[in-house]
C-alpha angles and dihedrals in degrees: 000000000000128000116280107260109234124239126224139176132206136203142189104212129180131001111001119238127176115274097054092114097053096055090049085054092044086056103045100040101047084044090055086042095066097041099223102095153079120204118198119185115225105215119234098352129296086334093090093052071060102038080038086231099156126150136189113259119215136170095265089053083050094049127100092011101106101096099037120113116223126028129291091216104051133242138233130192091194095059106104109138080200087069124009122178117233117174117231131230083268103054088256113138106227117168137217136197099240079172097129090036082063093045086050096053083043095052088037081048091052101225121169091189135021109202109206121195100188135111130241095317089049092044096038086053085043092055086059103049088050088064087056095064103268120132103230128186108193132196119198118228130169136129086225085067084208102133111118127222093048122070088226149354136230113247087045093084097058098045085043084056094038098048086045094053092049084048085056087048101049080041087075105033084048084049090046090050106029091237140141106243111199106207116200121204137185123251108114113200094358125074100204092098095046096042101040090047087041097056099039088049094060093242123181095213130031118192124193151180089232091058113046098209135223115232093213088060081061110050094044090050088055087048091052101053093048093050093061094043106273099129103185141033142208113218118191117198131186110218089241092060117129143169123265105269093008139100143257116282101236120195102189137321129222122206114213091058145103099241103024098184115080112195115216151142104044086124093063091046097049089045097052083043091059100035087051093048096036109034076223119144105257123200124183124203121186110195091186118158096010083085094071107048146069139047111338114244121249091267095047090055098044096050083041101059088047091055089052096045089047094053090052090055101042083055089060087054098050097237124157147154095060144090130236116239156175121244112168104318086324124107108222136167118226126188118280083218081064107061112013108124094021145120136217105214133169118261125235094240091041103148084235089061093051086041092056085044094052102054083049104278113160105211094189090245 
């Protein structure tokens, strides 16, 4: 008899970010490739270890999908098993761990792996399905690029390419009329996005969660500026951003998610701020959820098929309960134990904040 053929199940799990597909395709080629394993999609997240919406993956469903932004499979912020939202009789959300009614489908199911793409929500929930008892391989994705533990992930680099092209188009219309244009990016708690596309933009000013800024550092950078005939400036802000001593800016919070808290709306405040203490035309863009969409660059698909690859070929071996990463050019895997719940941020003496600093940045320190 031949050897049993594993069975595996993957799932897309959180916000989207380009480069999902690829890592879809990475996992179910090279796992038809070695002919030794079954790959089924979850549909939306863990929700569909909960709705039981599963379908077979082949190579026809994995082809073509390189290039497409999004997932195939779907995606959902508000799946957490841990705590799942039900609606009472009354209207009122409760929520309720269906945690061992999910290990019981998988085990039903009979997967020997479960591969998550997701970032620290979907590794943090993975984390605790591994204690149960379920082999997870996870793969971190994010455009924050704030998951510890890897020294990127795959999605940052096309939002990184995509904020930094919208900063080279607002550079021309502020030029053209003289005007301070406030750019709001997406990060959370987390300033890489802010502070790569900043820089590479060429922006005035960077605002991040890691430095808390001083109004005052601002607005005399803008007067500055307009004093020696530069008569307009490009202000880049994280969404974390927030003042020295202050707090985040929330724009709402929804409460059968994940991440309940979604930042939101520094850009207007730091614009008003400047306007007010300069007289000096203000103008805000939010690029929002922009960020998130499209083709995935070169890099992204690249990173994104050896994730893929390297989580195949974990499943043969019957690994679980860690997540693949990057360390230098090496893929490596590192405990889920090690990095659920946390976050990957950017530290004060990081060499890209002295580097900002350096070509006349004011980083608003």
């Amino acid at each position: 008899m031949g050897k049993k053929r594993k069975k595996i199940g993957v799932l897309t799990s959180g916000g989207d970010c380009p480069g999902l597909n690829a890592v879809i395709r990475g996992v179910v080629k090279a796992s038809i490739s070695s002919g030794q394993i079954e790959v089924y999609g979850i549909m939306d997240g863990f929700s569909g270890l909960i709705d039981k919406n599963i379908i077979p993956l082949d190579w026809i469903k994995a082809s073509g999908i390189l290039t497409q932004g999004g997932t195939i499979l779907g995606t959902s912020n508000k799946a957490d098993p841990f705590r799942w939202p039900k609606k009472n009789r009354n209207g009122k959300t409760t929520f309720a761990d269906v945690s061992d009614n999910v290990v019981k489908y998988i085990e039903k199911q009979g997967f020997d792996n479960l591969v998550c793409i997701g970032g620290d929500g979907t590794m943090t929930i993975s984390e605790k399905l591994s204690k149960k008892g379920v082999r997870i391989i996870g793969v971190p994705k994010t455009i924050d690029n704030d998951i510890c533990g890897t020294d990127i992930t795959f999605g940052f680099d096309t939002a990184k390419s995509t904020a930094t092209e919208a900063i080279d188009k607002i550079h021309t219309t502020a030029m053209s009329h003289h005007r301070v244009m406030v750019i709001e990016l997406m990060g959370r708690y987390a300033g890489w996005l802010a502070l790569e596309a900043g820089i590479a933009g060429g922006g005035d000013v960077i605002l991040i969660p890691e430095l808390p800024y001083e109004l005052d550092k601002i607005i005399a950078e803008v007067k500055r500026r307009s004093k020696t005939g530069r008569r307009f400036s490009i202000v880049v802000v994280s969404e974390g951003a927030k003042p020295k001593g202050g707090e985040l800016t929330v724009k709402r919070k929804i409460k059968d998610s994940t991440d309940p808290i979604r930042l939101g709306g520094i850009g207007n405040k730091i614009a008003q701020d400047i306007e007010t203490n300069t007289g000096l035309e203000t103008r805000v863009t939010v690029l929002g959820h922009l960020q998130r969409g499209g083709t995935p660059t070169a890099s992204d698909r690249i990173l994104a098929t050896r994730f893929g690859v390297k989580a195949a070929e974990l499943c043969l071996t019957g690994a679980g309960g860690v997540m693949i990463a990057v360390r230098g050019n090496d893929i490596v895997t590192v405990p889920l134990t090690d990095i659920a719940g946390k976050n990957r941020t950017v530290n004060k003496d990081h060499p890209l904040i002295q580097v900002a600093k350096e070509v006349g940045t004011c980083m608003g320190d």
